[in-house]
C-alpha positions as CSV (number, residue, x, y, z in Angstrom):
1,X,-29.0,-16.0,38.3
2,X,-25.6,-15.3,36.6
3,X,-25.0,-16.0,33.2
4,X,-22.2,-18.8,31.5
5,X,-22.6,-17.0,28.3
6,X,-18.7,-15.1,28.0
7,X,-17.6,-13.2,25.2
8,X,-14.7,-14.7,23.1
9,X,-12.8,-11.5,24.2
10,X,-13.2,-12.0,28.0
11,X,-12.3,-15.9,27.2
12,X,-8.9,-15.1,25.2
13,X,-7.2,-11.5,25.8
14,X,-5.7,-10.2,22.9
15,X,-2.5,-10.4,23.6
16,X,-2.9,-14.0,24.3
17,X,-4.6,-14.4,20.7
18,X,-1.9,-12.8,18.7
19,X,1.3,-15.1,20.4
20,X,-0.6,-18.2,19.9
21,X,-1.3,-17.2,16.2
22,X,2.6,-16.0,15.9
23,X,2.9,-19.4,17.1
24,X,0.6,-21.3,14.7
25,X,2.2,-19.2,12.0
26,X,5.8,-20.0,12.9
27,X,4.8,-24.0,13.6
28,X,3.3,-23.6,9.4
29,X,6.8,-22.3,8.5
30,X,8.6,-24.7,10.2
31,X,6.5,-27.4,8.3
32,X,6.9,-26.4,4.9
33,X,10.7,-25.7,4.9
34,X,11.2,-29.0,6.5
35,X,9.2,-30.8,4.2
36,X,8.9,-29.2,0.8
37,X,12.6,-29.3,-0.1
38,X,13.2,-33.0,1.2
39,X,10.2,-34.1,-1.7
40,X,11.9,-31.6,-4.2
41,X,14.8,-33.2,-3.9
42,X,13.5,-36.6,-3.9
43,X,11.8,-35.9,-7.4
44,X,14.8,-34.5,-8.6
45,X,16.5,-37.3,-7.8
46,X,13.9,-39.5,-9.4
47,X,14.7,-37.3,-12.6
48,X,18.4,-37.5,-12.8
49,X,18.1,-41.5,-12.0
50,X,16.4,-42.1,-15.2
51,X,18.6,-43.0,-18.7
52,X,18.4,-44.2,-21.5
53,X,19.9,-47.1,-22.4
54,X,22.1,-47.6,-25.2
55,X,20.9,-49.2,-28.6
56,X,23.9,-51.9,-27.6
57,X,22.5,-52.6,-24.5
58,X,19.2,-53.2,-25.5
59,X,17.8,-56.8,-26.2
60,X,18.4,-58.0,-30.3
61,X,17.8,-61.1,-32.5
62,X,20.6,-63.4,-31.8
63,X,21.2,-62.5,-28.1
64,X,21.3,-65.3,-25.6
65,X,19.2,-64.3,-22.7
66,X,19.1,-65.8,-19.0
67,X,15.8,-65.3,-16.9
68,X,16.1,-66.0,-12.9
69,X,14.2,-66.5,-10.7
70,X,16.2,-65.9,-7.4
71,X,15.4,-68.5,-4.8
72,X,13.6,-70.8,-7.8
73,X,15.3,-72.8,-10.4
74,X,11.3,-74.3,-11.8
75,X,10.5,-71.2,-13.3
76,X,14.5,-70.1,-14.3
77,X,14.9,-69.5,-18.5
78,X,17.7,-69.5,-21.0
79,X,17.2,-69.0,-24.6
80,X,16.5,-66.1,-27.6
81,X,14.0,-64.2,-29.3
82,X,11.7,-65.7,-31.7
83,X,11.3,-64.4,-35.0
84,X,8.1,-62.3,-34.1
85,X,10.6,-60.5,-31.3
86,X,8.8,-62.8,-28.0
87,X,11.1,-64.7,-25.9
88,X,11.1,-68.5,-27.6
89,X,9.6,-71.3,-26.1
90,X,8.9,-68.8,-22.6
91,X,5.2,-68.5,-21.5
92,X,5.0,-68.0,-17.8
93,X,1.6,-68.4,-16.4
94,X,0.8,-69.2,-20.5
95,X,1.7,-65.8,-21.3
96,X,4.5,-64.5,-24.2
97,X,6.9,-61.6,-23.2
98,X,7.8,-59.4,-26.0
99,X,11.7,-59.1,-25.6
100,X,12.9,-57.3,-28.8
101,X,14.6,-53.8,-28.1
102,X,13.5,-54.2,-24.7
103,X,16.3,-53.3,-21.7
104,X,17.3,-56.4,-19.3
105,X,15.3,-54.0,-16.6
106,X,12.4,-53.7,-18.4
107,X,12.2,-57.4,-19.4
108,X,12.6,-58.3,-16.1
109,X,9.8,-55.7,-14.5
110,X,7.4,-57.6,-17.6
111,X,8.1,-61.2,-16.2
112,X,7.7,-60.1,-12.4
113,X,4.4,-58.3,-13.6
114,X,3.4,-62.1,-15.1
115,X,5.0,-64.3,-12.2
116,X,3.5,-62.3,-9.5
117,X,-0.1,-63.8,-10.4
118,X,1.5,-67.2,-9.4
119,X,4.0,-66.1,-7.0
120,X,4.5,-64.6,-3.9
121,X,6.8,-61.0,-4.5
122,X,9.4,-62.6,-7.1
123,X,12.9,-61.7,-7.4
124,X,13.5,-61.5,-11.4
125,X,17.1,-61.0,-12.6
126,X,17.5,-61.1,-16.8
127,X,20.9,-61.2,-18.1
128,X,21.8,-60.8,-21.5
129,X,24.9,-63.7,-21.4
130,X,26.0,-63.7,-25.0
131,X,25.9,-60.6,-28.2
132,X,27.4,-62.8,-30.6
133,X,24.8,-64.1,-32.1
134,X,23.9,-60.5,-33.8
135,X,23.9,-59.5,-37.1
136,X,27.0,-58.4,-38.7
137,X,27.6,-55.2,-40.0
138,X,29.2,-54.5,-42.9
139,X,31.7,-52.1,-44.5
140,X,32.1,-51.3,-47.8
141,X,33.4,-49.5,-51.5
142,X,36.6,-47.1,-51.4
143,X,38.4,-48.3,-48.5
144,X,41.3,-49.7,-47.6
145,X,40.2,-53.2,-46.1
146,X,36.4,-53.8,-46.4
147,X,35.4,-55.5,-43.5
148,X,32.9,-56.9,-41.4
149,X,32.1,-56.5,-38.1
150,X,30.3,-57.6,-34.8
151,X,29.7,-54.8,-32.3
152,X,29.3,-55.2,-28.5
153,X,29.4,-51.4,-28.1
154,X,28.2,-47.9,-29.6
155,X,30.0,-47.6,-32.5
156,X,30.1,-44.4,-34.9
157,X,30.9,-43.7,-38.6
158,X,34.4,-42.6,-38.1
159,X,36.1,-45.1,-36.3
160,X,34.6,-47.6,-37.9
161,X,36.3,-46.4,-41.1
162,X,39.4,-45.7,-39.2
163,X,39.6,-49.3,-38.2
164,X,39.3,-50.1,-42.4
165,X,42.3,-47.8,-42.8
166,X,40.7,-45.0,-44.1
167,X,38.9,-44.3,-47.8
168,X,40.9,-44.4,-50.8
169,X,41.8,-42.0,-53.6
170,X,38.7,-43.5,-55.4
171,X,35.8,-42.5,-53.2
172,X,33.4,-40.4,-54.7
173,X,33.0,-38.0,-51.9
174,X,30.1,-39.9,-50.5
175,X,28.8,-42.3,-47.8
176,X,25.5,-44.3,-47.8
177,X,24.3,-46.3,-44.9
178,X,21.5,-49.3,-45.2
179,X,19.5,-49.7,-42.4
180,X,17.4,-53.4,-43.2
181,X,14.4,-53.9,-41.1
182,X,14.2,-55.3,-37.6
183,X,17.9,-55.9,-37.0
184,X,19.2,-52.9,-34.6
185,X,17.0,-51.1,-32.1
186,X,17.7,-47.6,-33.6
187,X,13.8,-47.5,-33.4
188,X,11.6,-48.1,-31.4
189,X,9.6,-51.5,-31.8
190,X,6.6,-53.1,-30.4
191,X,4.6,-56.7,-30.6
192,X,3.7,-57.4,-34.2
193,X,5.3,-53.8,-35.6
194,X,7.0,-53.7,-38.4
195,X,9.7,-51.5,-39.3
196,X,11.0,-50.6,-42.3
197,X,14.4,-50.3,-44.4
198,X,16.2,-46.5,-44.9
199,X,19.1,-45.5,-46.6
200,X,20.8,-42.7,-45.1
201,X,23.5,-40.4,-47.1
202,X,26.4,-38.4,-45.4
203,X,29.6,-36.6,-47.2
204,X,33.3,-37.3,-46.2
205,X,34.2,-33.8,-46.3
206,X,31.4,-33.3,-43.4
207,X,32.6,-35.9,-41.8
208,X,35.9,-35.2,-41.3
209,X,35.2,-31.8,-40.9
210,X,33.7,-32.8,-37.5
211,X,30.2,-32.3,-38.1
212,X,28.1,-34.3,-35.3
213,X,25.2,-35.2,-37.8
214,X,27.5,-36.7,-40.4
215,X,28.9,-39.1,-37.6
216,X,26.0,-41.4,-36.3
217,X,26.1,-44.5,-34.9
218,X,26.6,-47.4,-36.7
219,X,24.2,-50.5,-35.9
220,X,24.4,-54.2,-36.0
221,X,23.0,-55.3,-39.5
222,X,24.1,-52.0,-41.2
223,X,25.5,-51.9,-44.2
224,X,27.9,-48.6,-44.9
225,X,29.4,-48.5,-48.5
226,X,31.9,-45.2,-49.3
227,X,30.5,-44.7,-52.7
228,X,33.3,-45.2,-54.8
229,X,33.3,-42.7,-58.1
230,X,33.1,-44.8,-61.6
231,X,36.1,-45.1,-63.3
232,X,37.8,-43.8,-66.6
233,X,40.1,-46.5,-68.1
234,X,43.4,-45.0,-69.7
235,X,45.0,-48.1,-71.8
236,X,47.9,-47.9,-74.8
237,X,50.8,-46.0,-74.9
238,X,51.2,-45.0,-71.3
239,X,53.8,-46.5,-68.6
240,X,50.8,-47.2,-66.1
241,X,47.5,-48.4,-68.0
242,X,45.1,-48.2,-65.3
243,X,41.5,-47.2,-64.3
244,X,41.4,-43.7,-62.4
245,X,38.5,-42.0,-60.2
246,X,36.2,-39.3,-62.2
247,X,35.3,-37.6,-59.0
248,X,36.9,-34.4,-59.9
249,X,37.1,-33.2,-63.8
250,X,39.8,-35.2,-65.7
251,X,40.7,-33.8,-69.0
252,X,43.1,-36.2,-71.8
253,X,46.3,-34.8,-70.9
254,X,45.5,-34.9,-66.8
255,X,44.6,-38.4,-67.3
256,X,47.6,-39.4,-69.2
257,X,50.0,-38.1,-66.8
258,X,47.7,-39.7,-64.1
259,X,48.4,-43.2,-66.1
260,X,52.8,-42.2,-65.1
261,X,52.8,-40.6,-68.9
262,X,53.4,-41.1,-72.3
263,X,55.5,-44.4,-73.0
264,X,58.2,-44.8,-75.1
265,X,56.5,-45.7,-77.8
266,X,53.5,-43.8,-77.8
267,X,51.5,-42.4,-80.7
268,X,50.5,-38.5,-78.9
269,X,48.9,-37.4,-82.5
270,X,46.8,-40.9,-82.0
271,X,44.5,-40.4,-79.3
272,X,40.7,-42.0,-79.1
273,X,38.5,-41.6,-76.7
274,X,35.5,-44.7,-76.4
275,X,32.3,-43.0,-75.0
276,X,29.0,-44.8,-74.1
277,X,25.9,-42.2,-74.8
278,X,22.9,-43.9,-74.0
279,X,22.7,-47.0,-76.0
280,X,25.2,-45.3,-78.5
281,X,28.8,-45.8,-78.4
282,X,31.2,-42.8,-80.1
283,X,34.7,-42.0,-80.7
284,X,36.5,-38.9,-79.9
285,X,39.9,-38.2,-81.6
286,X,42.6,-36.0,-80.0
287,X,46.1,-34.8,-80.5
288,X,48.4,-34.3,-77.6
289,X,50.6,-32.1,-79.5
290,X,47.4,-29.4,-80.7
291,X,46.6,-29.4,-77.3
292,X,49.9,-28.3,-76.0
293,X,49.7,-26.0,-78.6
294,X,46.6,-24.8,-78.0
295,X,45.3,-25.5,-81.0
296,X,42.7,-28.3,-79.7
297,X,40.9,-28.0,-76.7
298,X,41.9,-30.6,-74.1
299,X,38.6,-32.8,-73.6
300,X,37.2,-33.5,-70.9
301,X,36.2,-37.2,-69.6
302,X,32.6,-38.3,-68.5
303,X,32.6,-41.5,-66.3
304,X,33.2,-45.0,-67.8
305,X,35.3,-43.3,-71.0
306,X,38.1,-45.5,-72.0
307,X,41.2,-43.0,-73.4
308,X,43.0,-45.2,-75.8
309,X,46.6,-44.3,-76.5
310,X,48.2,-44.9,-79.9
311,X,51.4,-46.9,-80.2
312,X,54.0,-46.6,-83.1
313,X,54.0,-49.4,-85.6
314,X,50.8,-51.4,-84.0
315,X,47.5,-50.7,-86.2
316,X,44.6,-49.8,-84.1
317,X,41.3,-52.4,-83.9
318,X,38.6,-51.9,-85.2
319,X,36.6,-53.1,-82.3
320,X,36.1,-51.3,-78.6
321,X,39.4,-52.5,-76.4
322,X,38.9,-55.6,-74.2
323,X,39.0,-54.0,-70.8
324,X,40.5,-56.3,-67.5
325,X,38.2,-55.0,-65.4
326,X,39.1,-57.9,-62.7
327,X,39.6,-56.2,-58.8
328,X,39.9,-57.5,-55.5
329,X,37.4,-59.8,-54.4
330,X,34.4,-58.4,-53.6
331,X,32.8,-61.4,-51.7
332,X,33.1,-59.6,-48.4
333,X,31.5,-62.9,-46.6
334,X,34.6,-64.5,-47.3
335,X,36.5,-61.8,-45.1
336,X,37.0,-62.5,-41.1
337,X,34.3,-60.6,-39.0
338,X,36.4,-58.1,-36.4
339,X,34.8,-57.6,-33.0
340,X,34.6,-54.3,-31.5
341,X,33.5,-54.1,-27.9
């Protein structure tokens, strides 16, 4: 009787074995190379696909907001965001959508994710229509034209003070901004959070300088002042009385020929200087002509000082000088709002 029982050799030959595993080997290659790089390249793509969206863009209070429903006008939505941030008056399904800070995208993947219980693959587009409505920001101190504006794009530090004409000779050197609460998107928010106010402080010679940090963006609802330094009032015997910045050390003479001079009929030997000290108020007496002579050293003025020149054949008060303090008008809500977009 002959036996069915074969050795693997005398089934497969050797040579036979190693070309079909060159084979299998090659086939694995092929495989991989084919389809390794294609996913690769997919997630890459994924990656490079995904930005952020600008604070601008993003949804704030004010905005007028459109939801649609393609192919539906029962379910379609137009309005803004409540006070707690959810769309008002919107409740698909008898839900609320959180909308504050939120991208039209994501708002519109939230609704499909609620109308997709009652519907059948919706379509949702969300548009924001209008960016008027936002809060205005609001510039500030020692510039040229304080202003207020509405912004429908990114806006940063420097060209918002370019479009104010630039600081005046009275800024102090600095720059604060004031963030209120729950106005911009510069954080990021969620149902029932609250956020809180932040003042943030930068220097004009940073700035302009071209040092990226001292140049943020600027927000709707911000408030940016350019400090402005205080004042020292030169009054009397000068051609120009007039209040000048103490951001750099004025001494009595400097500030004098900051006020255009001595006038004609100034007393230079009759010189006081009104100083507040704490609740205290002194008097400093200086001559002109020891100074020049170096005989007196030429004082230097603190902030708020009032330098009171002598004139020939009036008798000086008694009392502290009456001081017109009266500027520009400061309401800055009485000044047009500029749009930037």
């Amino acid at each position: 009787m002959k036996s069915f029982i074969h050795s693997p050799r005398s089934l497969l030959p050797t040579d036979k074995i190693d070309s079909q595993l060159a084979k299998f080997v090659t086939l694995l290659c092929i495989v991989f190379c084919i389809f390794t790089p294609t996913s690769y390249s997919q997630n890459a793509q994924t990656t490079t696909t995904v930005r952020s969206v600008a604070e601008a863009d993003l949804v704030h209070y004010g905005d007028l907001i459109d939801v649609d429903v393609v192919g539906s006008l029962e379910y379609d939505w137009r309005g803004t965001i409540n006070p707690e941030g959810f769309l008002d008056g919107f409740s698909p399904n008898n839900e609320t959508v959180f909308g504050l800070c939120r991208s039209e995208a994501a708002l519109a993947d939230a609704i499909s994710s609620i109308y997709s219980r009652i519907l059948k693959d919706p379509k949702i587009k969300v548009t924001v229509l209008d960016r008027s409505g936002r809060a205005v920001t609001m510039l500030l101190g020692a510039v040229r034209n304080r202003q207020r504006f509405k912004l429908g794009r990114e806006v940063h530090l420097k060209e918002l003070i370019a479009l104010s004409g630039g600081v005046t000779d009275t800024a102090s050197g600095e720059i604060t901004i004031f963030r209120p609460p729950d106005l911009n998107c510069f954080t990021t928010v969620a149902a029932n959070e609250k956020k809180s106010q932040s003042v943030m402080h930068y220097k004009i010679s940073q700035l302009l300088q071209g040092d990226e940090p001292s140049n943020p963006a600027v927000l709707s609802g911000d408030i940016v002042t350019v400090v402005e330094a205080p004042p020292i009032y030169v009054i009397g015997g000068v051609n120009v009385p007039r209040p000048i910045s103490s951001k750099d050390e004025v001494s009595v003479s400097r500030a004098v020929a900051a006020a255009g001079g001595l006038a004609k009929e100034a007393d230079e030997s009759d010189i006081v200087i009104y100083r507040r000290d704490g609740k205290e108020s002194k008097t400093i007496s200086v001559d002109l002509k020891k100074i020049s002579a170096k005989q007196q050293d030429d004082v230097l003025l603190k902030p708020f000082d009032i330098v009171d020149i002598g004139q020939k054949g009036r008798a000086r008060s008694k009392f502290l000088p009456a001081l017109n303090t009266e500027q520009i008008s400061r309401d800055i809500f009485k000044v047009p709002v500029r749009i930037i977009e």
